[in-house]
C-alpha positions as CSV (number, residue, x, y, z in Angstrom):
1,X,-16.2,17.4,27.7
2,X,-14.6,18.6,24.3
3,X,-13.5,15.8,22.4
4,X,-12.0,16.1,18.9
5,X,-13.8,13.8,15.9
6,X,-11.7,13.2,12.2
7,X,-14.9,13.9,10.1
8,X,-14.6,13.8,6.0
9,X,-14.4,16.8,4.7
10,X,-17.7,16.6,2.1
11,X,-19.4,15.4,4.9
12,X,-18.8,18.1,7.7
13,X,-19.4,20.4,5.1
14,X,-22.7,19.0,4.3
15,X,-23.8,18.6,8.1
16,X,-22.2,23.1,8.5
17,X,-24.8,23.9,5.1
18,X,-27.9,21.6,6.4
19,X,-27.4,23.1,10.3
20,X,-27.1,26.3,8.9
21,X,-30.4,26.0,6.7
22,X,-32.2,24.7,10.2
23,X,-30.6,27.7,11.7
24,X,-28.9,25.1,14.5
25,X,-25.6,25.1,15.6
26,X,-23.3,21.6,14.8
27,X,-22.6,21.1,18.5
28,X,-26.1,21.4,18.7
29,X,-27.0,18.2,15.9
30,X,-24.0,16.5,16.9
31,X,-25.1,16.4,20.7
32,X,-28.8,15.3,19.4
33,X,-27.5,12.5,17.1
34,X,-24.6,11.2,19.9
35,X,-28.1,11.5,22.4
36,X,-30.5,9.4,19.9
37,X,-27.6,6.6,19.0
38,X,-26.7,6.0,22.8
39,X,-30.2,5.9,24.2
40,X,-30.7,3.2,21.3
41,X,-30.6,-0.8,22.5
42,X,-27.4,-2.5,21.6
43,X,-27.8,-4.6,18.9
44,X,-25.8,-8.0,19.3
45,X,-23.4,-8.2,16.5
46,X,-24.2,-11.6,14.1
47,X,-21.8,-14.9,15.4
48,X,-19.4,-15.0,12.7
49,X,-18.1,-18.2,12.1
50,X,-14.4,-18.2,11.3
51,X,-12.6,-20.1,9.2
52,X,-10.7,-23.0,10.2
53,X,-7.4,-21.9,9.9
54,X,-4.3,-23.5,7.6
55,X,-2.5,-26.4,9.3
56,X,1.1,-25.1,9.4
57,X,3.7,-27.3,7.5
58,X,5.0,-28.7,10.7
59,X,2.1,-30.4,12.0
60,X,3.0,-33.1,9.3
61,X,2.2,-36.9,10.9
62,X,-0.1,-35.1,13.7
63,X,-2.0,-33.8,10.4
64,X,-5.0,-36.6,11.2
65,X,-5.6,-35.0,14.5
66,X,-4.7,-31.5,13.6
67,X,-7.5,-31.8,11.2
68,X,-10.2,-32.0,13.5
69,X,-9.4,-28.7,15.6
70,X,-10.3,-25.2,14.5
71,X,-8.3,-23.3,16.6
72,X,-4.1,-24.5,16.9
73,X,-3.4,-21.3,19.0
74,X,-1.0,-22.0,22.7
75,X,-4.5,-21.2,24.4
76,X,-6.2,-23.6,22.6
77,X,-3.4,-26.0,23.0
78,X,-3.4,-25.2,26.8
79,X,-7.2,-25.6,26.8
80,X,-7.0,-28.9,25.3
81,X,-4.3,-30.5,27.6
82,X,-6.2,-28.8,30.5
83,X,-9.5,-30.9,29.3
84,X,-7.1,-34.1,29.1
85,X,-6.1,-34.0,31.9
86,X,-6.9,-36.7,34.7
């Protein structure tokens, strides 16, 4: 498969002069490198925690409630009546 990568220029030219000193060709060091990072486990990213996010303006007398959710997204609106709901 040919595929076509937008590499910095300093650094392409750096891998071209350190293949060229091993006497390897790029292809060559980029199919090794692609080889070692796939065979490696995947790493499970960190839980980032995100903000709660600003109330809008609107929310005004509902404001005591509002407070007390993180997300005010229409899923989480959804998921909250769907929870409600008896």
């Amino acid at each position: 498969m040919k595929a076509t990568l937008d590499i910095p220029d300093a650094l392409y030219r750096r891998v071209k002069a350190k293949s060229a000193l091993a006497g390897r060709p790029i292809r060559d060091v980029a199919i090794r490198l692609f080889s070692e990072w796939a065979d490696q486990p995947i790493e499970a990213a960190p839980a980032v925690e995100e903000p709660p996010q600003k109330l809008p303006p609107w929310f005004g007398v509902v404001n005591t409630y509002a407070a007390k959710v993180r997300r005010h997204d229409m899923t989480a609106v959804r998921e909250s009546i769907a929870r409600h709901r008896t």
